[in-house]
N, C-alpha and C positions, 0 to 999 in steps of 0.2 A: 504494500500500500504506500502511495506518495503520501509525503507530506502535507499535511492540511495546511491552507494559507487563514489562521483564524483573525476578521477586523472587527471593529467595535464601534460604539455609541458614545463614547466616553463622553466627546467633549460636544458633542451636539446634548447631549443629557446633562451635562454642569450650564450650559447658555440656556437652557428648559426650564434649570432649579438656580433662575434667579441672579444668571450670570456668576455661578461660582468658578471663584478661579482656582486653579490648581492648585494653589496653594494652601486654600481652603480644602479641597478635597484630601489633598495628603494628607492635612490634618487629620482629617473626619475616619479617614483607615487606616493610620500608621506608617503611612509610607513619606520616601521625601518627595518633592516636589519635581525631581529630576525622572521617577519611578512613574508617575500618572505621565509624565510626557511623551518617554517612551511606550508606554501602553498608548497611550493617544494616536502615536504615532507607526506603530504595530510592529516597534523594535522588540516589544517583549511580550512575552506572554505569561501573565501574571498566576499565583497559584491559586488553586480554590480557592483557599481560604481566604484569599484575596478577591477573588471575584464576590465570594458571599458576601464579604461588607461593603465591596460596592453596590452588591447589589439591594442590601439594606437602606445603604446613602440612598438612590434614588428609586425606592420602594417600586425595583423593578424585579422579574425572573433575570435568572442569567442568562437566560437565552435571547431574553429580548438586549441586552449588554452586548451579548457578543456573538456573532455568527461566522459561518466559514463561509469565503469569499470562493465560489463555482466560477466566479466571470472569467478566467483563464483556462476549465476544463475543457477541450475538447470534444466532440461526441468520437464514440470509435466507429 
């Protein structure tokens, strides 16, 4: 199996809740400010545990957070 290319809602969900900025978010789960960037930016792929309190922060599923990006699969 290829690797999944997994992207996210992040930062369109922090501009949702009131224009929060990253900073504010790190706060709100522990992480530094450098840590939501890259997740914003889909250099990392954050753990559970990590996605569960984001997904607390913006009293969403995780799935609505983060999906795996098909737009590059092929059909065979």
């Amino acid at each position: 199996m290829k690797n999944l290319i997994i992207n996210n809602y992040v930062r369109k969900l922090r501009f949702l809740n009131d224009e929060m900025t990253q900073k504010d978010l790190a706060s709100k789960v522990g992480v530094s400010r450098q840590t939501i960037v890259a997740i914003e930016k889909g250099q990392y792929s954050p753990t559970l545990d990590l996605c569960f309190k984001l997904a607390l922060v913006f009293d969403k599923s995780i799935g609505e957070i983060f999906y795996i990006d098909t737009s590059n699969e092929k059909e065979k």
